[in-house]
Structures are given as structure tokens and as C-alpha cells.
C-alpha positions as CSV (number, residue, x, y, z in Angstrom):
1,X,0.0,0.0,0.0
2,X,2.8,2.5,1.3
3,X,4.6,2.1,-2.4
4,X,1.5,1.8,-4.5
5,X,1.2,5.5,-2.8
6,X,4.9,6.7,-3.2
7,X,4.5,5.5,-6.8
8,X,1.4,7.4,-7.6
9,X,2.8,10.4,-5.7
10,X,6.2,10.6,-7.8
11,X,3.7,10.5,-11.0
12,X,2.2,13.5,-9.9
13,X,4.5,15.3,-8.9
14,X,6.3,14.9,-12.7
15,X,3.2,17.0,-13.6
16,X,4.7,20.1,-12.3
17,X,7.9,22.1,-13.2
18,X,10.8,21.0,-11.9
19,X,11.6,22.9,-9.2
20,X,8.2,23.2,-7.4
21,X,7.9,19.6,-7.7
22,X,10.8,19.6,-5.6
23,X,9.3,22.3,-3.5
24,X,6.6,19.9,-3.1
25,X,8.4,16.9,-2.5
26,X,10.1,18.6,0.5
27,X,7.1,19.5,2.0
28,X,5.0,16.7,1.8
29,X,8.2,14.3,3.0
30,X,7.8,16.8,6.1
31,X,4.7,16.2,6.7
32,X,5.0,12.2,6.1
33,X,3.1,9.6,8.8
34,X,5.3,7.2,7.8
35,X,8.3,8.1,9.9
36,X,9.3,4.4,11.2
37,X,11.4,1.8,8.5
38,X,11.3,-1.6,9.1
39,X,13.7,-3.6,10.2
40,X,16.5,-3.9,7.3
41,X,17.9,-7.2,6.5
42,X,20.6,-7.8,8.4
43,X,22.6,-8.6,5.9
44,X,22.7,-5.5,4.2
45,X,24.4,-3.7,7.5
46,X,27.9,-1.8,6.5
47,X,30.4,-0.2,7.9
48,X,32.4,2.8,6.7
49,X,35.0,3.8,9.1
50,X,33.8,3.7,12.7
51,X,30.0,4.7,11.3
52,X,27.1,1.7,11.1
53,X,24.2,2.0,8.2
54,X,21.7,-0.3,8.4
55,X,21.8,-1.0,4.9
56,X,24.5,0.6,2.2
57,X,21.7,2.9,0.3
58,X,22.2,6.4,1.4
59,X,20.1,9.2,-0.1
60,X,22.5,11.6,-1.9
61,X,23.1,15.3,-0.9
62,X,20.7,18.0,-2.7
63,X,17.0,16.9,-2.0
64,X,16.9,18.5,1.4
65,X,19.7,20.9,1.5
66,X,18.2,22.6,4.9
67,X,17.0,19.5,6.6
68,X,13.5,20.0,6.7
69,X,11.8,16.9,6.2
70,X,14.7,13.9,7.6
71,X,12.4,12.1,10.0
72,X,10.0,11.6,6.6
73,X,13.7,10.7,4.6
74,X,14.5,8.5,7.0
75,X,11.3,6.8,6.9
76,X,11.6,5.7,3.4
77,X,14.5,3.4,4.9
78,X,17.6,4.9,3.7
79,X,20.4,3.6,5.5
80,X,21.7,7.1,5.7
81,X,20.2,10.2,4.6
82,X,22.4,13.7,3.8
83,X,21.5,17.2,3.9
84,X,22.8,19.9,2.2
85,X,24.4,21.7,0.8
86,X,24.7,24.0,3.3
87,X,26.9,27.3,3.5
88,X,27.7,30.2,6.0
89,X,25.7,32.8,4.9
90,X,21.7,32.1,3.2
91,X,22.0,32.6,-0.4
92,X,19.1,32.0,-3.1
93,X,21.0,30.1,-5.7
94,X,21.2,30.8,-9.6
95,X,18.7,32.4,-11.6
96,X,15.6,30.4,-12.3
97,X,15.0,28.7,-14.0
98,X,18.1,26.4,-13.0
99,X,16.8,22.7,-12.6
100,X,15.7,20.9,-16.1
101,X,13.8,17.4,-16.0
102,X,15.6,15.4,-19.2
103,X,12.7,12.8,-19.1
104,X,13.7,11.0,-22.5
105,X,17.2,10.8,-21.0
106,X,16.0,9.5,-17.1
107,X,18.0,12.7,-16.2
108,X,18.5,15.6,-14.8
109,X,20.4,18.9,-15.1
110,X,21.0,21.2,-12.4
111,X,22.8,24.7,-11.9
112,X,20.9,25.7,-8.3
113,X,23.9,27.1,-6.9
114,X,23.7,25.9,-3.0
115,X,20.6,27.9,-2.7
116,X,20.0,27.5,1.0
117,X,19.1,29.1,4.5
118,X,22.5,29.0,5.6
119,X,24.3,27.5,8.7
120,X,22.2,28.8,11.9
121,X,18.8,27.2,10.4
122,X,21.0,24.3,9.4
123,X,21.6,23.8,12.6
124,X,18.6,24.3,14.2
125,X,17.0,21.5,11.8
126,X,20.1,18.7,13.1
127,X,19.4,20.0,16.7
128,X,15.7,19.3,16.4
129,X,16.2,16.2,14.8
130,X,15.4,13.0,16.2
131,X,18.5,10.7,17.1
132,X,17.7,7.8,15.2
133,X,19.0,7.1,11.4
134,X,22.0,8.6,10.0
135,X,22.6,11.8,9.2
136,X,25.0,13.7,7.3
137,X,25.5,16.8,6.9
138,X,27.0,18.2,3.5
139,X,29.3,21.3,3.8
140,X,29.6,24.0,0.9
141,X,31.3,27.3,0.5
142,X,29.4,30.3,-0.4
143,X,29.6,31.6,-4.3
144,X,31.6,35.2,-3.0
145,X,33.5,33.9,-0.1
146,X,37.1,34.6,-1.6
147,X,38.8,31.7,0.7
148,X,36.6,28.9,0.4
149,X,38.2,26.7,2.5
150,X,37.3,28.7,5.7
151,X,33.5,28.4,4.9
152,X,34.4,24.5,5.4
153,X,35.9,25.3,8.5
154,X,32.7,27.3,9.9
155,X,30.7,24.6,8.5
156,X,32.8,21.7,10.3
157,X,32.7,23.6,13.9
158,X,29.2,25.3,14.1
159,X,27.6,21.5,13.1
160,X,29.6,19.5,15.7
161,X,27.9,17.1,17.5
162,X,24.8,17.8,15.0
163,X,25.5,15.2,12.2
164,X,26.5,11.6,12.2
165,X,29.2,12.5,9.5
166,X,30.0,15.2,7.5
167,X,30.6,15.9,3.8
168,X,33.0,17.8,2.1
169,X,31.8,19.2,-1.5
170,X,34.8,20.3,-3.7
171,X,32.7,19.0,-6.8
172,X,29.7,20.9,-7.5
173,X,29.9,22.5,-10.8
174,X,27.5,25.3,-10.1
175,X,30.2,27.6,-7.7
176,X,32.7,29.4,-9.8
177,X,36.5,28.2,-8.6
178,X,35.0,25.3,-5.9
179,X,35.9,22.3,-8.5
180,X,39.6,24.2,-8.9
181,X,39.9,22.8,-4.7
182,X,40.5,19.1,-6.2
183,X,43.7,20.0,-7.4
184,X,46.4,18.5,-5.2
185,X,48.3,21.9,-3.2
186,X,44.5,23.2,-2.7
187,X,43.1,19.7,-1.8
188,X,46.2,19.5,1.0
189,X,45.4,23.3,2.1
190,X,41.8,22.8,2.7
191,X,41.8,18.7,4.1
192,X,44.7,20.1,6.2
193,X,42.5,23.0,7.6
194,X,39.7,20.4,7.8
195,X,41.5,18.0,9.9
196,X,42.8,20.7,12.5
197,X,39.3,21.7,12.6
198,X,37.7,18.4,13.6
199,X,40.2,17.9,15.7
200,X,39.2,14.6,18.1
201,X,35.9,14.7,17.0
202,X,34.5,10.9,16.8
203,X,31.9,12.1,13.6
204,X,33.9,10.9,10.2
205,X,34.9,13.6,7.8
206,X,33.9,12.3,3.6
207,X,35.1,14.0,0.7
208,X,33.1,13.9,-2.3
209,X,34.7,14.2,-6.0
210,X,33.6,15.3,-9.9
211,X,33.5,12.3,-12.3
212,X,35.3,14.7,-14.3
213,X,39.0,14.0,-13.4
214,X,41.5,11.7,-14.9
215,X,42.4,8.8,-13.3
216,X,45.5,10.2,-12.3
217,X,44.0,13.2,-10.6
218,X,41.4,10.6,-8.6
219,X,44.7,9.2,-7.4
220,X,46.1,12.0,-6.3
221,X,43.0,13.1,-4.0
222,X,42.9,9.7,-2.9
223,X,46.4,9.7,-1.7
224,X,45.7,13.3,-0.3
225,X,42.8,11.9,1.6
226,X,44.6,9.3,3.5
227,X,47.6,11.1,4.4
228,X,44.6,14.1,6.3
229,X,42.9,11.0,8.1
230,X,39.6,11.8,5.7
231,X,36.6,8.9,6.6
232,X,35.8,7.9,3.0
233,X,35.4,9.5,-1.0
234,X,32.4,9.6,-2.0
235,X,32.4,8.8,-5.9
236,X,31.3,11.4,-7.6
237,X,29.0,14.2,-8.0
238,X,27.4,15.6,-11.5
239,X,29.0,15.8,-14.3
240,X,29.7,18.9,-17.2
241,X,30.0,16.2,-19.8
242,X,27.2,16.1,-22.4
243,X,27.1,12.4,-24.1
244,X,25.7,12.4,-27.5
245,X,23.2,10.2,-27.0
246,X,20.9,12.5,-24.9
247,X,17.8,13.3,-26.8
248,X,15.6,15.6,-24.4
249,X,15.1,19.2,-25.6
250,X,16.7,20.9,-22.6
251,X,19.9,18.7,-23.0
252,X,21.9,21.7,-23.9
253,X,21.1,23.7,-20.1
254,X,24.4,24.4,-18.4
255,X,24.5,22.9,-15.2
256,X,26.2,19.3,-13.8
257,X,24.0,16.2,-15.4
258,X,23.0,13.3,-13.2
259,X,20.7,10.4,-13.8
260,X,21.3,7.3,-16.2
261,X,24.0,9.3,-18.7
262,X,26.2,9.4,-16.1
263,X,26.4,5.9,-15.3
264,X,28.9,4.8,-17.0
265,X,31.3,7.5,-15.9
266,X,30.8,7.4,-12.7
267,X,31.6,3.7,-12.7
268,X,34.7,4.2,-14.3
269,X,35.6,7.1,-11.6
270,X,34.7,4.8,-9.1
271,X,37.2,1.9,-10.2
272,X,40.0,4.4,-10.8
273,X,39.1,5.5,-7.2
274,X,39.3,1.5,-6.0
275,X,42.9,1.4,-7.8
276,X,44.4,3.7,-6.0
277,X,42.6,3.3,-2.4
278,X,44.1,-0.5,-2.6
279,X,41.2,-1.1,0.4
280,X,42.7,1.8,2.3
281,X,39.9,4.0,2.0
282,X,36.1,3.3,1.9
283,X,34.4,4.1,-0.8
284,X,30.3,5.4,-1.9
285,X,29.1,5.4,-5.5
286,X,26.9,7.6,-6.5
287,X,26.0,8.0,-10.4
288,X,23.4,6.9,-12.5
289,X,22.4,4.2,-10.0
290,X,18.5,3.3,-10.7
291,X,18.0,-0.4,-10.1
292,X,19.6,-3.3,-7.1
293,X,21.4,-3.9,-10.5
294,X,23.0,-1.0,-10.7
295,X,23.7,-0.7,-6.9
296,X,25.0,-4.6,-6.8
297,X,27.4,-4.0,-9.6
298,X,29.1,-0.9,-7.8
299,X,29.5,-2.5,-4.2
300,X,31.5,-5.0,-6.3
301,X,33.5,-2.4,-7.7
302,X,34.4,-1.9,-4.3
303,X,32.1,0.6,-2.8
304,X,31.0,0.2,0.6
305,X,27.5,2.0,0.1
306,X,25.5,3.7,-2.7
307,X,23.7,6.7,-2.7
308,X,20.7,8.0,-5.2
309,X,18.7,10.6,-6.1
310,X,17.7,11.4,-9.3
311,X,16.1,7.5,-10.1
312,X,13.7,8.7,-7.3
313,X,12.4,11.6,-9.2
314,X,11.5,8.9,-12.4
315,X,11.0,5.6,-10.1
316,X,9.5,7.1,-6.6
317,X,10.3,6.2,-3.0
318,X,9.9,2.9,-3.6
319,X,13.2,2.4,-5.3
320,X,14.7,2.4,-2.1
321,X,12.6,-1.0,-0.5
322,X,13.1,-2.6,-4.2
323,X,16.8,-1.9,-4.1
324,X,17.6,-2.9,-0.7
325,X,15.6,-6.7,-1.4
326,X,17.7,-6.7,-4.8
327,X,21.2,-6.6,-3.2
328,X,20.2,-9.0,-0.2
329,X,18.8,-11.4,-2.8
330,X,22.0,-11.1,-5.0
331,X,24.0,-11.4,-2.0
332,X,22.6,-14.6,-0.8
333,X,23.0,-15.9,-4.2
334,X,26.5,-15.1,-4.5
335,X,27.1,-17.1,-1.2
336,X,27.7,-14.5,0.8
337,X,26.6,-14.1,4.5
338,X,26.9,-10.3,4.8
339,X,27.7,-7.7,2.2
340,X,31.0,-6.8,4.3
341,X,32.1,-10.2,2.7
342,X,31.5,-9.0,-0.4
343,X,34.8,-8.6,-1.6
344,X,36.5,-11.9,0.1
345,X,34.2,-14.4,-1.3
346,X,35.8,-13.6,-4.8
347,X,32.7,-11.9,-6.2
């Protein structure tokens, strides 16, 4: 009953332009009675440093960037679910309009520009929040600040305490000079700051990366985000890459893509990523991930967890339950007890 009415809800809400469907979205996941998961599988639990999910399928950064509806998030049994971006100061974001539905394509291009209501209400949502699930917070640096690592900093410090882990974004596309941190003296300036920041703090510190780089430059961040005692990379965000195969009229938008194009490319970022990490450093795909399918085949690639988000916006809530009941089934097929096994049995 509960999907039949996430399915028919994420129908409707296709109806409407993009970004008051997402408007929408938001607010009735805030409203949402169903608040409680059930139980996950047990063997879909995973661990990525010292952190615990339940199961290994997160809910990617962007859908609540000011953490306004996370009990309802929670509820559709992510195993964790992260908010954000968030920055210092409120800012509104790009021009509208600045999100563009590629329906032919099953994607989605965005140039929002961390629009968002800034730390202090950021803060208040994680304080109000109730501690069960988790929750991670995603940390952005505002479009003027000039030194963008200290809006990290702030970020890192006000939210302590507040999130279950926390997310560094050097990969949107959508703030001029933000993507120019992943090269390696910035990427050692800023984790550096980062790591004197957090100090003793038990809540891990992730990184997430562009699909764009070479697979050189993915081993050079990796290697960077062991030696500052970084918690895992999370593989990747949007890309600026427009394959020719997309057909949908707004194809052409400026703005990262994500959705099904990006698939592919985020696979192959995500094995470059698993070259050079050698199992020193967890791993979560993100990319073009619509299916258990898609999920099962990047936990093989050696990700430790998945995260999605545009597949909900074309499949509904409901994804999540059918993903999570894919991987267990695959798992048990393979042999394999619990998904940390994954890689030992030899699959």
C-alpha cells in the first residue's frame, strides 16, 4: 500500500515544473506519517569507518539541502540520509529557472547554486532532529566567499555534535572556482584546515569528488585523503560532460548532469578510485544508480555503500525497499553471508 502511494505520488509530482515539484516533495516528506522503516535485512548492514548503516543505500546530498523533512527521509529506509548543501551565509541560488527534467534521457540537469538558508537554520533543523537514522551533513562554501576553504571550517565547527558524519563538497559545478579545490596543493590546504578543525571529534569527515578528473587526478586526491585522516570519498557528483546520445530538448542547459548518462562515468571514476585506495579507503558510489542492478554491480566495484537521487524523481520512493531486497537477494546468491564479505568471497 505505502509504495503503491509513493509510486502514484512521484507520478504526480512529474506534472509540475521541476523545481516546485521539488518544493513539493520537501514538503510533503515533512509532513509524512510514515516516519518508522522496518527492520533492514541484516545482511545489508555496512560499515564505513567507525559509522554503522543499516543497509549501504544512502540518499545523496541536494534533495533537502536545509534539513526540513529527515524524519520523513528516514522513513523511506535509507540507510543514511544527507543534507545539504549547506553554506555560512543564506544565499538564493542561480537564476531560475536552473533545474531541467531530461525525461527521455532518465535525467537531470542542475545549476541551483547551493541555494539555502545557511548554517544557523542548518543547525537548528540537526538539533531538532530526532537521534535515530544517519545523518549527514553536506558542507559547501558560499559563491563570494574569496577563501573557500574557511567556509568549510565554519561549517565543520558550528555543526559539531549535530550530524553523524560530515561531507566535504569540492565537486559541485554550479560555484565558480569550488571544482579548482580538487587540485592537489588546494586539496592539502583545505583537508589540512579540515583535519585541524575536527580535531578529536569521533563524527567521520567524507570527501566527495567530480567524475570529471582523470584517473591520475582521482589518485592524487585519494592519496591526499589518507595522508589528512579523511573517513571515505564519496564517488562522484554531477558531471559537465554532455554524451551524445541524450535526446531531451533541454539537453543543452548548463549545469552538472545526473541520472542514467552518467552511469557509466561514474563507474569508471569509481574503479579508478578503487585502484588507488588499494582497500585503504572506503568508498560510496553515487551516479546513475536506478536499479539493485546498478547498486549490486558498484559495491562489487568496491564501494562500501551507494547513494541516489535522481532515479527517485522517475522511479518514486519505492526504489529504495526494491533496491535494498535486490542486493540482499543477489548477496545470498553469491554465497555470501553479509555484504562486508563482499569482496573476500571472490565476487
Amino acid at each position: 500500500m505505502k509504495d503503491a502511494l509513493f509510486t502514484a505520488g512521484a507520478a504526480a509530482l512529474r506534472r509540475f515544473e521541476p523545481e516546485t515539484a521539488h518544493e513539493l516533495a520537501i514538503a510533503g516528506l515533512g509532513l509524512s506519517p510514515f516516519r518508522t522503516p522496518p527492520a533492514d535485512d541484516p545482511i545489508l548492514e555496512t560499515r564505513i569507518g567507525a559509522l554503522t548503516w543499516p543497509n549501504p543505500v544512502g540518499l545523496a546530498a541536494g534533495l533537502d539541502k536545509d534539513g526540513r523533512a529527515i524524519p520523513g527521509l528516514l522513513g523511506l529506509g535509507f540507510g543514511a540520509v544527507e543534507c545539504g548543501s549547506v553554506t555560512p551565509q543564506p544565499q538564493p541560488g542561480n537564476p531560475k529557472p536552473r533545474l531541467f527534467r531530461l525525461s527521455e534521457d532518465r535525467a537531470i540537469i542542475n545549476r541551483m547554486g547551493f541555494n539555502n538558508r545557511g548554517l544557523e537554520a542548518f543547525a537548528d533543523r540537526l538539533a531538532a532532529r530526532p537521534r535515530t537514522g544517519v545523518v549527514g551533513a553536506n558542507l559547501g562554501a558560499n559563491k563570494d566567499t574569496e577563501d573557500k576553504a574557511a567556509d568549510y571550517v565554519l561549517g565543520l565547527r558550528r555543526l559539531k555534535g549535530l550530524a553523524d558524519y560530515f561531507t566535504v563538497n569540492v565537486s559541485s559545478p554550479n560555484t565558480p572556482g569550488l571544482r579548482a579545490l580538487q587540485g592537489r596543493a588546494a586539496m592539502d590546504d583545505l583537508l589540512g584546515r579540515v583535519a585541524e578543525a575536527r580535531g578529536d571529534d569521533a563524527a567521520p569527515v567524507f570527501l566527495k569528488i567530480a567524475p570529471d578528473l582523470t584517473g591520475e587526478e582521482i589518485g592524487q586526491i585519494v592519496e591526499a585523503a589518507i595522508a589528512w585522516r579523511i573517513d571515505a570519498l564519496i564517488v562522484s557528483n554531477t558531471t559537465l560532460d554532455r554524451p551524445a546520445s541524450l535526446r531531451a530538448p533541454d539537453r543543452g542547459e548548463t549545469g552538472g548532469l545526473s541520472g542514467a548518462p552518467l552511469k557509466d562515468r561514474a563507474m569508471l571514476a569509481l574503479q579508478a578510485a578503487a585502484e588507488a585506495a588499494e582497500g585503504r579507503l572506503p568508498l560510496i558510489a553515487v551516479g546513475g544508480i536506478a536499479s539493485g542492478a546498478d547498486a549490486f554491480a558498484r559495491l562489487k566495484a568496491g564501494a562500501s555503500a551507494v547513494q541516489i537521487y535522481s532515479a527517485l524523481i522517475y522511479e518514486g520512493p519505492a526504489l529504495v525497499g526494491r533496491i535494498k531486497r535486490d542486493i540482499a537477494a543477489r548477496l545470498r546468491a553469491e554465497g555470501v553471508k553479509h555484504l562486508s564479505e563482499l569482496s573476500a568471497a571472490g565476487c
